[in-house]
C-alpha positions, 0 to 999 in steps of 0.5 A: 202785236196781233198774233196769226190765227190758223183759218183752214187749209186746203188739199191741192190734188196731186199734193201738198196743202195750202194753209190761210191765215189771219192777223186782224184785217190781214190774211196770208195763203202758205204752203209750208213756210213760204207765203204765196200771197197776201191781202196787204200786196196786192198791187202787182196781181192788179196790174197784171188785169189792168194792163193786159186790159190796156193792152187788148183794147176794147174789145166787143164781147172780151173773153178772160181766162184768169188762172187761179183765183187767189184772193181774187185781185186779178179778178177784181181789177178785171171787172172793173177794166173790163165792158160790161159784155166782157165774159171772164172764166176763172180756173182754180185748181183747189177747190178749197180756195173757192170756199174760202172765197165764199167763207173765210175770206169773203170780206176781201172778195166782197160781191165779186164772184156774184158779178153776172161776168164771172164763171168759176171753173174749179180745175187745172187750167191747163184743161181749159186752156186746151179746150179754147181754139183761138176764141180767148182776148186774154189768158193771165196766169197768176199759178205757183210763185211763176214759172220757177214754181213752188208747189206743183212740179206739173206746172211745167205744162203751163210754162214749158214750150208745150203750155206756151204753144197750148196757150198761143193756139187759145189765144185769138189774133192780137190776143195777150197772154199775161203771167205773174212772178215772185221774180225774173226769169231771163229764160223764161223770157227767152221761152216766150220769144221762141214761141211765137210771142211778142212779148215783154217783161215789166216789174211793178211794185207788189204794194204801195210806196217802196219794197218789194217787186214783182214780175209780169210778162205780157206776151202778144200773139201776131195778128189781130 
Protein backbone atom coordinates (compact mmCIF):
# COMPACT_ATOMS: atom_id res chain seq x y z
CA UNK A 1 0.00 0.00 0.00
CA UNK A 2 1.13 3.43 -0.88
CA UNK A 3 2.00 4.93 2.59
CA UNK A 4 0.61 8.71 3.48
CA UNK A 5 2.99 11.70 2.85
CA UNK A 6 3.16 14.58 5.15
CA UNK A 7 2.14 18.18 2.51
CA UNK A 8 2.02 20.92 4.93
CA UNK A 9 0.18 22.20 7.71
CA UNK A 10 -1.56 24.88 8.33
CA UNK A 11 -2.21 27.51 11.62
CA UNK A 12 -5.84 28.17 12.31
CA UNK A 13 -6.06 31.52 14.16
CA UNK A 14 -7.27 31.40 17.28
CA UNK A 15 -5.69 27.79 17.48
CA UNK A 16 -4.85 24.29 16.25
CA UNK A 17 -3.44 23.10 13.00
CA UNK A 18 -4.80 21.56 10.08
CA UNK A 19 -2.30 19.11 8.53
CA UNK A 20 -2.65 17.91 4.38
CA UNK A 21 -1.85 14.68 3.33
CA UNK A 22 -1.21 12.57 0.05
CA UNK A 23 -1.21 8.79 -0.61
CA UNK A 24 -1.14 8.88 -4.49
CA UNK A 25 -3.84 10.54 -6.08
CA UNK A 26 -5.51 10.82 -2.78
CA UNK A 27 -5.34 13.79 -0.44
CA UNK A 28 -6.52 14.15 3.30
CA UNK A 29 -7.15 17.51 5.40
CA UNK A 30 -6.75 16.63 9.47
CA UNK A 31 -6.52 18.20 12.53
CA UNK A 32 -5.16 16.17 15.00
CA UNK A 33 -6.07 12.47 14.20
CA UNK A 34 -9.58 13.27 13.00
CA UNK A 35 -10.07 13.77 9.13
CA UNK A 36 -12.22 16.70 8.00
CA UNK A 37 -12.12 15.80 4.68
CA UNK A 38 -11.00 13.86 1.67
CA UNK A 39 -10.55 14.32 -2.14
CA UNK A 40 -12.11 10.60 -2.51
CA UNK A 41 -15.74 11.75 -0.67
CA UNK A 42 -16.76 14.44 -2.19
CA UNK A 43 -20.17 13.49 -3.17
CA UNK A 44 -22.03 15.05 -0.20
CA UNK A 45 -19.97 18.78 -0.15
CA UNK A 46 -21.52 18.52 -4.26
CA UNK A 47 -24.80 18.11 -3.22
CA UNK A 48 -24.90 20.64 -0.86
CA UNK A 49 -24.17 23.69 -4.31
CA UNK A 50 -26.14 21.50 -6.61
CA UNK A 51 -29.19 21.44 -4.37
CA UNK A 52 -29.52 24.90 -3.01
CA UNK A 53 -28.94 25.88 -6.75
CA UNK A 54 -32.31 23.86 -7.45
CA UNK A 55 -33.63 25.37 -4.89
CA UNK A 56 -33.18 29.03 -5.32
CA UNK A 57 -33.92 28.76 -9.18
CA UNK A 58 -32.55 31.00 -11.61
CA UNK A 59 -32.01 33.81 -10.18
CA UNK A 60 -30.70 37.06 -12.47
CA UNK A 61 -27.25 37.97 -10.94
CA UNK A 62 -27.18 35.12 -7.96
CA UNK A 63 -25.04 36.13 -5.35
CA UNK A 64 -23.19 32.95 -3.08
CA UNK A 65 -21.62 33.02 0.06
CA UNK A 66 -19.53 29.64 0.32
CA UNK A 67 -18.21 29.06 3.82
CA UNK A 68 -14.69 27.43 3.72
CA UNK A 69 -13.07 26.66 0.77
CA UNK A 70 -12.01 23.05 1.69
CA UNK A 71 -10.86 21.39 -1.32
CA UNK A 72 -13.41 23.43 -3.35
CA UNK A 73 -16.11 20.93 -4.25
CA UNK A 74 -18.84 22.98 -2.92
CA UNK A 75 -17.14 25.52 -5.35
CA UNK A 76 -16.97 23.59 -8.21
CA UNK A 77 -20.50 22.06 -8.25
CA UNK A 78 -21.65 25.92 -7.70
CA UNK A 79 -19.97 27.04 -10.79
CA UNK A 80 -21.20 24.65 -12.81
CA UNK A 81 -24.98 25.09 -11.48
CA UNK A 82 -24.92 28.31 -11.49
CA UNK A 83 -25.46 31.42 -14.76
CA UNK A 84 -22.65 32.86 -15.89
CA UNK A 85 -23.98 36.21 -13.98
CA UNK A 86 -23.92 34.50 -10.88
CA UNK A 87 -21.30 36.22 -8.29
CA UNK A 88 -19.94 33.65 -5.60
CA UNK A 89 -17.61 35.01 -2.44
CA UNK A 90 -15.86 32.01 -0.83
CA UNK A 91 -14.91 32.62 2.99
CA UNK A 92 -11.72 31.02 4.34
CA UNK A 93 -10.62 31.13 7.48
CA UNK A 94 -6.98 29.63 7.17
CA UNK A 95 -5.09 31.28 4.77
CA UNK A 96 -2.81 28.48 4.56
CA UNK A 97 -5.76 26.31 2.64
CA UNK A 98 -6.17 29.02 0.11
CA UNK A 99 -2.32 28.33 -0.65
CA UNK A 100 -2.90 25.04 -0.92
CA UNK A 101 -5.47 25.35 -3.26
CA UNK A 102 -2.81 27.25 -5.40
CA UNK A 103 -0.05 24.85 -4.64
CA UNK A 104 -0.29 21.54 -3.17
CA UNK A 105 -3.30 20.71 -4.30
CA UNK A 106 -4.01 22.37 -7.51
CA UNK A 107 -4.55 19.03 -9.43
CA UNK A 108 -7.86 18.67 -7.38
CA UNK A 109 -8.84 22.58 -7.64
CA UNK A 110 -8.03 22.48 -11.43
CA UNK A 111 -8.89 26.44 -12.82
CA UNK A 112 -11.73 26.88 -10.56
CA UNK A 113 -10.37 29.72 -8.54
CA UNK A 114 -9.44 31.68 -11.74
CA UNK A 115 -13.21 31.67 -12.91
CA UNK A 116 -14.00 35.40 -13.31
CA UNK A 117 -17.26 34.38 -10.76
CA UNK A 118 -15.10 33.59 -7.93
CA UNK A 119 -13.72 36.32 -5.10
CA UNK A 120 -11.76 34.37 -2.25
CA UNK A 121 -12.12 36.18 1.20
CA UNK A 122 -9.67 34.84 3.63
CA UNK A 123 -11.70 35.61 6.76
CA UNK A 124 -14.02 34.07 9.36
CA UNK A 125 -17.28 34.17 7.59
CA UNK A 126 -19.11 35.15 10.35
CA UNK A 127 -17.72 38.87 9.44
CA UNK A 128 -19.21 38.63 5.88
CA UNK A 129 -22.23 37.16 6.88
CA UNK A 130 -22.75 40.37 9.15
CA UNK A 131 -21.70 42.65 6.32
CA UNK A 132 -24.50 41.54 3.76
CA UNK A 133 -28.22 42.85 4.61
CA UNK A 134 -30.50 40.83 2.64
CA UNK A 135 -28.51 41.14 -0.87
CA UNK A 136 -26.89 37.16 -0.47
CA UNK A 137 -29.50 34.27 -2.96
CA UNK A 138 -27.40 31.60 -1.09
CA UNK A 139 -25.06 31.17 2.35
CA UNK A 140 -23.66 27.19 2.28
CA UNK A 141 -21.53 26.59 5.34
CA UNK A 142 -19.20 23.73 4.80
CA UNK A 143 -17.05 25.04 8.57
CA UNK A 144 -15.78 22.45 11.40
CA UNK A 145 -17.38 18.98 11.06
CA UNK A 146 -20.99 20.99 11.38
CA UNK A 147 -22.77 22.16 14.07
CA UNK A 148 -21.37 19.91 16.66
CA UNK A 149 -17.72 21.45 15.69
CA UNK A 150 -14.37 20.10 16.08
CA UNK A 151 -11.88 22.64 15.90
CA UNK A 152 -13.27 26.23 16.76
CA UNK A 153 -15.62 26.27 20.01
CA UNK A 154 -16.26 29.78 18.14
CA UNK A 155 -18.17 28.25 15.81
CA UNK A 156 -21.17 28.68 17.80
CA UNK A 157 -21.55 31.95 16.41
CA UNK A 158 -22.46 30.64 13.30
CA UNK A 159 -24.68 28.02 14.50
CA UNK A 160 -26.22 29.58 17.57
CA UNK A 161 -29.43 31.49 17.69
CA UNK A 162 -27.16 34.54 17.12
CA UNK A 163 -25.52 33.30 13.82
CA UNK A 164 -28.72 31.70 12.61
CA UNK A 165 -30.33 35.33 13.01
CA UNK A 166 -27.30 36.85 11.46
CA UNK A 167 -27.26 34.61 8.67
CA UNK A 168 -31.40 35.06 8.13
CA UNK A 169 -30.86 39.03 7.96
CA UNK A 170 -27.97 38.51 4.84
CA UNK A 171 -30.31 36.37 3.33
CA UNK A 172 -32.46 38.09 0.76
CA UNK A 173 -36.46 37.02 0.57
CA UNK A 174 -36.80 33.07 -0.56
CA UNK A 175 -32.92 33.10 -0.03
CA UNK A 176 -31.64 29.28 0.99
CA UNK A 177 -29.21 29.08 3.74
CA UNK A 178 -27.41 25.66 3.12
CA UNK A 179 -25.13 23.52 6.02
CA UNK A 180 -23.22 20.46 5.70
CA UNK A 181 -22.76 17.77 8.64
CA UNK A 182 -20.48 14.83 9.82
CA UNK A 183 -24.00 13.73 11.30
CA UNK A 184 -27.47 14.68 12.34
CA UNK A 185 -28.21 17.02 14.87
CA UNK A 186 -32.19 16.90 15.98
CA UNK A 187 -31.48 20.02 17.85
CA UNK A 188 -30.09 21.73 15.28
CA UNK A 189 -33.26 21.00 13.51
CA UNK A 190 -34.88 22.28 15.81
CA UNK A 191 -32.67 25.60 15.89
CA UNK A 192 -33.45 26.29 12.52
CA UNK A 193 -37.27 26.21 12.87
CA UNK A 194 -37.11 28.41 15.91
CA UNK A 195 -35.29 30.96 13.68
CA UNK A 196 -37.64 31.86 11.25
CA UNK A 197 -36.32 29.07 8.82
CA UNK A 198 -38.43 26.64 6.58
CA UNK A 199 -36.14 24.26 6.72
CA UNK A 200 -35.30 20.67 5.90
CA UNK A 201 -33.05 18.10 6.68
CA UNK A 202 -31.59 15.25 4.08
CA UNK A 203 -28.80 12.79 4.24
CA UNK A 204 -26.82 11.95 1.15
CA UNK A 205 -24.36 9.83 0.21
CA UNK A 206 -20.54 10.96 1.16
CA UNK A 207 -19.40 9.07 -2.04
CA UNK A 208 -20.20 6.93 -4.72
CA UNK A 209 -22.09 3.34 -4.16
CA UNK A 210 -22.74 2.49 -0.20
CA UNK A 211 -21.29 3.82 2.88
CA UNK A 212 -20.93 6.57 4.60
CA UNK A 213 -23.64 9.56 4.79
CA UNK A 214 -23.64 12.65 5.31
CA UNK A 215 -26.19 15.64 6.42
CA UNK A 216 -27.26 18.77 4.74
CA UNK A 217 -29.83 20.98 5.99
CA UNK A 218 -31.71 23.47 3.60
CA UNK A 219 -33.25 26.39 5.66
CA UNK A 220 -35.37 28.95 3.34
CA UNK A 221 -36.04 32.43 4.62
CA UNK A 222 -40.14 33.40 3.75
CA UNK A 223 -40.49 35.63 1.24
CA UNK A 224 -39.34 35.67 -1.97
Amino acid sequence: MIPWEALGTASIPGGGELRLMRRGTEYSIMIGGTELMNSRLSGSEEALATLAAERIGARRSARILIGGLGMGFTLRAALASLAPDARITVAELVPGVVDWAKGAMVEVFGDTLSDPRVTVAVEDVVETIGRARGTLDAILLDVDNGPGGLTRSSNDRLYGSAGLAASLRALAPGGVLGIWSQGPDAAFTARLGRGGFQAEELRVKAGRGRGTKHVLWFATKPGG
